[in-house]
C-alpha positions in Angstrom: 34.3 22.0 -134.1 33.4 25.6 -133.7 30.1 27.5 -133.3 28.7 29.3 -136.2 30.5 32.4 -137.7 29.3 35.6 -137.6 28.9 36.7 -140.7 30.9 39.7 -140.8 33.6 37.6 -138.9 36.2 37.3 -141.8 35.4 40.9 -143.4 36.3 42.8 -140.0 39.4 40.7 -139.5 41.0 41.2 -143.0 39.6 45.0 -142.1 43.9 45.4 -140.2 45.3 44.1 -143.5 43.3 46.3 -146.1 45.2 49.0 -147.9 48.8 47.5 -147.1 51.6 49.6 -148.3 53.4 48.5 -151.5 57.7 47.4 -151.2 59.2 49.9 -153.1 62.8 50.5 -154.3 65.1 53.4 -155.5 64.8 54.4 -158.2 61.5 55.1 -158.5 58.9 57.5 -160.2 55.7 58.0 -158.7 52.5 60.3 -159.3 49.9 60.6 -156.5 46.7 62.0 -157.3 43.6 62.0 -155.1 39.9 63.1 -155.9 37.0 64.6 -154.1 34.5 62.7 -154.6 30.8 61.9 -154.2 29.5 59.7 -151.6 26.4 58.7 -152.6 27.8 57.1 -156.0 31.4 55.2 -155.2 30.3 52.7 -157.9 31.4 55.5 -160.2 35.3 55.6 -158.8 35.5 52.1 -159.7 34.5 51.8 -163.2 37.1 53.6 -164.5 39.7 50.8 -162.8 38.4 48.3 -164.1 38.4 49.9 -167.6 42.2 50.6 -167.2 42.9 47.1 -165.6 40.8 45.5 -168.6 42.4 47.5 -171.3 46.0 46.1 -170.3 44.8 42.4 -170.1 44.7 42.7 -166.1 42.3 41.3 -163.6 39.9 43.7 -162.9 38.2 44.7 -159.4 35.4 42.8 -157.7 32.4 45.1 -157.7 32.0 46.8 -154.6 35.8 46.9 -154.0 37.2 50.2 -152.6 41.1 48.7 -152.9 43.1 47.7 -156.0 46.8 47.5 -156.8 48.3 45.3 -159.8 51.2 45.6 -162.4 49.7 46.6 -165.5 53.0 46.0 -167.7 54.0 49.7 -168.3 52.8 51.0 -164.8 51.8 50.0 -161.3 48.5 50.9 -160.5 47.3 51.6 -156.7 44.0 52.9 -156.4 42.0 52.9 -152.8 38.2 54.4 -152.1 37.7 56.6 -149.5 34.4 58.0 -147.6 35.2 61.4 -149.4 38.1 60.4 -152.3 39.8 58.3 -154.3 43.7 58.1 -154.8 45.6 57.1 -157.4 49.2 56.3 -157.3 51.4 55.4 -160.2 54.6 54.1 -159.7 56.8 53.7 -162.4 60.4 51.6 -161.9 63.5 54.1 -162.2 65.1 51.6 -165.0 62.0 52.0 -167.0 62.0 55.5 -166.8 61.1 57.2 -170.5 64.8 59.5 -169.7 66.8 58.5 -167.2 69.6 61.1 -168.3 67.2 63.8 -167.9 65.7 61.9 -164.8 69.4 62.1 -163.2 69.6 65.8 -163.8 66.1 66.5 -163.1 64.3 64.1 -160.7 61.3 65.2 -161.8 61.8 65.2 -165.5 60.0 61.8 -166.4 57.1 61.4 -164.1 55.0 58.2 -164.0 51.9 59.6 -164.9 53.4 60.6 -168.5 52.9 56.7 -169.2 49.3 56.9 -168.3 46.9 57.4 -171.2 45.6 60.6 -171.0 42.1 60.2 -172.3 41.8 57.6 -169.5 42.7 60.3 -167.1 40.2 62.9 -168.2 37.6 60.7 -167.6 38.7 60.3 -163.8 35.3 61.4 -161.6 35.5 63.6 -159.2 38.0 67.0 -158.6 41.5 67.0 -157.9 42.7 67.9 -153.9 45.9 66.5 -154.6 48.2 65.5 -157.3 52.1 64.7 -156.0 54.7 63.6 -157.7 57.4 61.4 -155.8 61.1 60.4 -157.0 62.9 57.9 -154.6 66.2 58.1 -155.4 69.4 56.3 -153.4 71.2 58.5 -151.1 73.8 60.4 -152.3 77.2 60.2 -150.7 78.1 63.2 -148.1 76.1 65.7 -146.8 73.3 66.9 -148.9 73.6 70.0 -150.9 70.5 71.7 -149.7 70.6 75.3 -151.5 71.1 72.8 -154.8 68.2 70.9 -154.2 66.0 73.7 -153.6 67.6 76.0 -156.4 66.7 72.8 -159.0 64.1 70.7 -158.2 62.0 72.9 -155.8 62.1 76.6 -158.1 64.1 77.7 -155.3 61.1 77.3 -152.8 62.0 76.6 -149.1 62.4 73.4 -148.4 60.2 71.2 -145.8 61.2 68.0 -144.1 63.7 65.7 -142.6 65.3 62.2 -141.8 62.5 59.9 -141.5 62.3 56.7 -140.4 64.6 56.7 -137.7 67.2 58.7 -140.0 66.9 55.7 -142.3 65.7 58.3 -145.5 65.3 62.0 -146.1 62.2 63.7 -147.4 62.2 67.2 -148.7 58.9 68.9 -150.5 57.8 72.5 -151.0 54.5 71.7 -150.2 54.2 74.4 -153.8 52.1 73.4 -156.9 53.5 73.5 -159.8 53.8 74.8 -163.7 52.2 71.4 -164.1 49.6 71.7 -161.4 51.9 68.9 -159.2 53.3 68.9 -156.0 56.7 67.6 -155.4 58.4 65.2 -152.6 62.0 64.4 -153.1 63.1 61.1 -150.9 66.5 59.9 -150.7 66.9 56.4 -149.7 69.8 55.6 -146.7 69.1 52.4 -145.4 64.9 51.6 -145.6 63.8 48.4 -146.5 61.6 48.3 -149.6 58.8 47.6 -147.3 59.9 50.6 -145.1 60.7 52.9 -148.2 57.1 52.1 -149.3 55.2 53.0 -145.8 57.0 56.5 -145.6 56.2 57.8 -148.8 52.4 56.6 -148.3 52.4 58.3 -144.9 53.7 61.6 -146.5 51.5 61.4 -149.6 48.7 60.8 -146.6 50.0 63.5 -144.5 49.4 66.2 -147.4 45.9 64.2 -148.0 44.3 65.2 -144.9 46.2 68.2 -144.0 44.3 69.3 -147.1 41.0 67.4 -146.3 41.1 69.4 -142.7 41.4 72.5 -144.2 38.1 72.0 -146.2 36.5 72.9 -143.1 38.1 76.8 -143.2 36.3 78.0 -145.8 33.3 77.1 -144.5 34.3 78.5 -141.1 35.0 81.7 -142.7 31.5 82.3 -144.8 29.7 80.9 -141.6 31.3 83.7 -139.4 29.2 86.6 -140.5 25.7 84.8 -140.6 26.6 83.9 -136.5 27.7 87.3 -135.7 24.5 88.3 -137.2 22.3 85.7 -135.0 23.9 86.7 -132.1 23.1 89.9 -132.6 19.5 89.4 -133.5 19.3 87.1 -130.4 20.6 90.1 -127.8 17.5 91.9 -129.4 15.3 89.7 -129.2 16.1 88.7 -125.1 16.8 92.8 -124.3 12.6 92.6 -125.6 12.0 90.0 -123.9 13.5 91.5 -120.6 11.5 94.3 -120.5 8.5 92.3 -120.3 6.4 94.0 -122.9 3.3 91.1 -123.1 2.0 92.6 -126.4 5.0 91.6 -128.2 5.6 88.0 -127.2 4.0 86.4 -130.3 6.4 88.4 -132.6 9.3 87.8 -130.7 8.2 83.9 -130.5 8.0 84.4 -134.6 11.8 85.6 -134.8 12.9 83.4 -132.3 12.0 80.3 -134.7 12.7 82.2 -137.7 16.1 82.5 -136.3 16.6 78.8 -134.8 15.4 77.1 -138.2 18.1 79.3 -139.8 21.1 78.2 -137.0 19.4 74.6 -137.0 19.7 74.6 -141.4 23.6 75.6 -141.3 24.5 73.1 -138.3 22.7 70.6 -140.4 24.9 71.6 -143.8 28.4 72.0 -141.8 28.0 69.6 -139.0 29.8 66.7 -141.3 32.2 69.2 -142.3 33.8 70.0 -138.8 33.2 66.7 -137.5 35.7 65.5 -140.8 37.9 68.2 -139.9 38.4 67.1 -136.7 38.8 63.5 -137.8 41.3 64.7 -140.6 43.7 66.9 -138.3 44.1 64.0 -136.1 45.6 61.5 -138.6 47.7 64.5 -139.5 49.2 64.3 -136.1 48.9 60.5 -136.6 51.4 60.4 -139.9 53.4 62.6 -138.3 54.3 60.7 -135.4 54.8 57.3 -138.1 57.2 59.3 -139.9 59.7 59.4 -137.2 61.5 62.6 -138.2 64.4 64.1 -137.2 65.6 67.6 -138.4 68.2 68.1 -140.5 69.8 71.5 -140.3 68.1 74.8 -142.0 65.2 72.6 -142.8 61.5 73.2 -141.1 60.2 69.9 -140.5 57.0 68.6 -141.4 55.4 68.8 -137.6 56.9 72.3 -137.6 55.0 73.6 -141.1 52.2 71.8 -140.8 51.4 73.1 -137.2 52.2 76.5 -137.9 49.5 77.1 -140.2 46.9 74.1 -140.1 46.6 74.9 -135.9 45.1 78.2 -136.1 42.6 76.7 -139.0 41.5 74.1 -137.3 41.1 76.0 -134.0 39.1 79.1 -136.0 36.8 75.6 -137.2 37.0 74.5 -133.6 36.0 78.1 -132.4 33.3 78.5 -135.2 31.8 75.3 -134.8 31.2 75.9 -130.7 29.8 78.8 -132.1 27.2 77.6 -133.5 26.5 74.8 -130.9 26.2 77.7 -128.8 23.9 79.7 -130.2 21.6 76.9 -131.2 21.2 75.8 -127.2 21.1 79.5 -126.2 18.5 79.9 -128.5 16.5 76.8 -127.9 16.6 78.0 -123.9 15.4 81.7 -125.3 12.2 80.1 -127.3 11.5 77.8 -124.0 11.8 80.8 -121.7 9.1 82.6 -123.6 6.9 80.0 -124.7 6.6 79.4 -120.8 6.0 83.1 -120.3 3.4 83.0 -123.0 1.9 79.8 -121.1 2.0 81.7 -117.9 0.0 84.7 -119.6 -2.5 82.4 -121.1 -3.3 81.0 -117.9 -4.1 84.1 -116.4 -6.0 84.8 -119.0 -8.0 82.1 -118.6 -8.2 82.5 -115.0 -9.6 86.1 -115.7 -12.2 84.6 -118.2 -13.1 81.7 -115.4 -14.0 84.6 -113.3 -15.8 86.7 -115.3 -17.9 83.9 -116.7 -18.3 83.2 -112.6 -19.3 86.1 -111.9 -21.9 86.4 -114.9 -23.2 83.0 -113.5 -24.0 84.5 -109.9 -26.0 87.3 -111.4 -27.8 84.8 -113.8 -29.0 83.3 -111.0 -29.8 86.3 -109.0 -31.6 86.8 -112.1 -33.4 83.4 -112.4 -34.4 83.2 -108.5 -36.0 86.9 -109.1 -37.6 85.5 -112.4 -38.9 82.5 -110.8 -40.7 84.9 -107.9 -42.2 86.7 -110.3 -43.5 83.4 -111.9 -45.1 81.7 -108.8 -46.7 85.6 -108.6 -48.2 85.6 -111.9 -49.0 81.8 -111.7 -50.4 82.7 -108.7 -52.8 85.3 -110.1 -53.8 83.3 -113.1 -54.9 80.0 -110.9 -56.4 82.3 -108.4 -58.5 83.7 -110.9 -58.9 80.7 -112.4 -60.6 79.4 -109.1 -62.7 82.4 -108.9 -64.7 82.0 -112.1 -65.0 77.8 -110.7 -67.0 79.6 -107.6 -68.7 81.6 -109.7 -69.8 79.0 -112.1 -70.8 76.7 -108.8 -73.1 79.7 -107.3 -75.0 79.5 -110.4 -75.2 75.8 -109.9 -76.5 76.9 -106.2 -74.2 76.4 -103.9 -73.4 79.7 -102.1 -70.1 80.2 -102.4 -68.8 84.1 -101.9 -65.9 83.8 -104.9 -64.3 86.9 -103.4 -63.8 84.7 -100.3 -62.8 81.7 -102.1 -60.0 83.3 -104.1 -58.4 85.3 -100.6 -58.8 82.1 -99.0 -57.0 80.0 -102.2 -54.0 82.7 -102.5 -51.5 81.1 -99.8 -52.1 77.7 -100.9 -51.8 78.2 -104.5 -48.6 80.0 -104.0 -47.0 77.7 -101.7 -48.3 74.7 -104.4 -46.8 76.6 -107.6 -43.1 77.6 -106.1 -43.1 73.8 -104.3 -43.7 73.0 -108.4 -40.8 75.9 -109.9 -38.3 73.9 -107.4 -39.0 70.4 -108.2 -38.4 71.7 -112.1 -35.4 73.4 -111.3 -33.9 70.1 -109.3 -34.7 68.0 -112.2 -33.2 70.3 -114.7 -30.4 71.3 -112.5 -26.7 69.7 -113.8 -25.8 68.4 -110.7 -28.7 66.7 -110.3 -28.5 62.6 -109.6 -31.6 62.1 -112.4 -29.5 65.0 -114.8 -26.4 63.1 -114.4 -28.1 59.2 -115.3 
């Protein structure tokens, strides 16, 4: 009854129900780990989940998939592709816990990812940016016993987080790695909904995700900060030169003005991306945030509060660094077109000088020629003259009286006014602006 589908109809509107959070339950044990990866391969993030799915008699992922979550018997495996990593989460059921005496003492003791074969871990692509583990346990009765929790789980770090969801659950991490290269986030299940239970945790593990995904962009911030000191300085030399108007040294400065835009135009090529997913990072930071819902609990920073303090100034030295170099870049790009049109002005005057020196060589080339062509109607002159002098000469021999002396006076006016009528007609004909010329 309808029109024909676009083809990408279906794909974009499953696109709001990709990735959907998994129902989760207390107790359980889960370890988070995501990888940098490459993004001109992601064929080679999914091979090893469908090795793993394959090896424990589970469907495996359609090729070209960049979302998987099954039950693989001891485990649950989640694994998404993103533009720069891949996550893994492994979620292990409290009940099925390897200890659960040392689990209750130590929430941390029996993590999921101890089930996980370890040769298949090693051959993981990619490096790690985060590896979590996550215990959801039930609520205990009372108030929490803070200075515990941190003295036992958290190496006696101070602790970071709140009541999320509305005050449904409490989170608490360090935001620390470590002995075992982990990250730790306790939460304490009130009264979530499995569903609920399982979109906070994701939102925290995401929240450390990008938090650490916008910070990528620092380093680079920091190592570009010297080379743009160093171009703005070499740019204040190069237009201090430039004011002082010194014509003999515009093609050199023209030479280091491109030297130096290449350069600029090479790092903005490198760290564009990079700011540009900084910027995209930090604001799903705020974004998770915001979904969490907190609310503080007493003597503990929250989440908004610890992430801001440090990840703000970062992300504004990025901001700061990247204008920078935007900067630079058009005030450079204005500098080279301000003296290429200086050069172009000199050039033309240049040429204007050579137009009138090459003007002014024509006008005596033709004072020249007009004196040259006098002297050649003269010396024609003479030549014919004398030419018609022997004739009389050779005609009184044949008797007719004629005085030669007399015939060659008489001939002079004539031949002259004949021979420089002739010199014009050739100059006309051989002139450029003549009609004839011209055809």
């Amino acid at each position: 009854m309808l029109p024909k589908s676009h083809p990408k109809r279906r794909e974009l509107n499953d696109e709001v129900h990709a990735r959907p959070s998994e129902a989760m339950t207390a107790p359980r044990q889960l370890s988070y780990v995501a990888l940098l990866s490459s993004r001109q391969s992601p064929s080679k993030d999914l091979e090893p989940v469908r090795k793993i799915a394959r090896s424990f008699g589970a469907p495996a992922p359609k090729a070209g998939a960049n979302h998987y979550s099954e039950d693989l018997g001891p485990f649950h495996l989640r694994w998404e592709r993103h533009t720069e990593f891949s996550r893994y989460t492994f979620s292990l059921a409290g009940k099925a816990s390897r200890s659960s005496k040392a689990a209750s003492a130590d929430p941390f003791a029996a993590p999921a990812i101890g089930i996980v074969p370890a040769d298949w871990l090693k051959t993981l692509p990619g490096q790690v940016i985060v590896a979590a583990h996550v215990t959801i346990a039930k609520a205990p009765k009372g108030r929490l016993d803070l200075d515990r929790i941190s003295r036992t789980v958290f190496d006696g770090n101070a602790l970071v987080g709140g009541a999320i969801a509305g005050g449904s659950g409490v989170a608490l991490t360090d935001f620390h790695i470590h002995e075992d290269g982990f990250s730790r986030l306790l939460v304490y299940d009130r009264a979530m909904t499995p569903r609920q239970t399982g979109r906070m945790v994701q939102r925290v593990l995401e929240l450390e995700t990008y938090r650490i995904m916008a910070l990528l962009a620092l380093p680079v911030a920091r190592a570009l900060t010297p080379f743009l000191d160093t171009c703005k300085q070499e740019l204040a030399k190069i237009t201090a030169a430039m004011a002082k108007g010194a014509g003999s040294d515009e093609k050199e400065l023209l030479e280091r003005l491109v030297r130096l835009e290449a350069a600029i135009e090479k790092q903005h090529a490198d760290n564009h991306y990079r700011f540009g997913a900084a910027a995209a990072y930090y604001d799903l930071v705020h974004r998770r945030i915001a979904e969490l819902r907190e609310e503080r609990v007493k003597g503990v920073q929250t989440f908004r509060e610890f992430t801001e303090r440090r990840l703000a100034p970062a992300m504004n030295t990025c901001r700061s660094v990247a204008t920078l170099q935007e900067s630079l870049s058009e005030r450079v790009a204005r500098a080279t077109q301000l003296l290429s049109t200086r050069i172009d002005i000199t050039r033309q005057q240049q040429n204007q000088a050579v137009l009138e020196s090459m003007n002014r060589r024509a006008k005596l080339q033709l004072r020249l020629q007009q004196t040259v062509e006098a002297l050649s109607v003269a010396a024609v002159t003479y030549y014919v003259v004398g030419l018609l002098g022997y004739a009389a000469k050779g005609l009184k021999v044949l008797g007719l009286a004629l005085n030669s002396d007399l015939v060659m006076a008489a001939s002079i006016p004539f031949v002259a006014i004949a021979v420089a009528l002739v010199v014009r007609s050739v100059r006309k004909v051989v002139t450029p602006g003549n009609r004839w010329w011209r055809s």
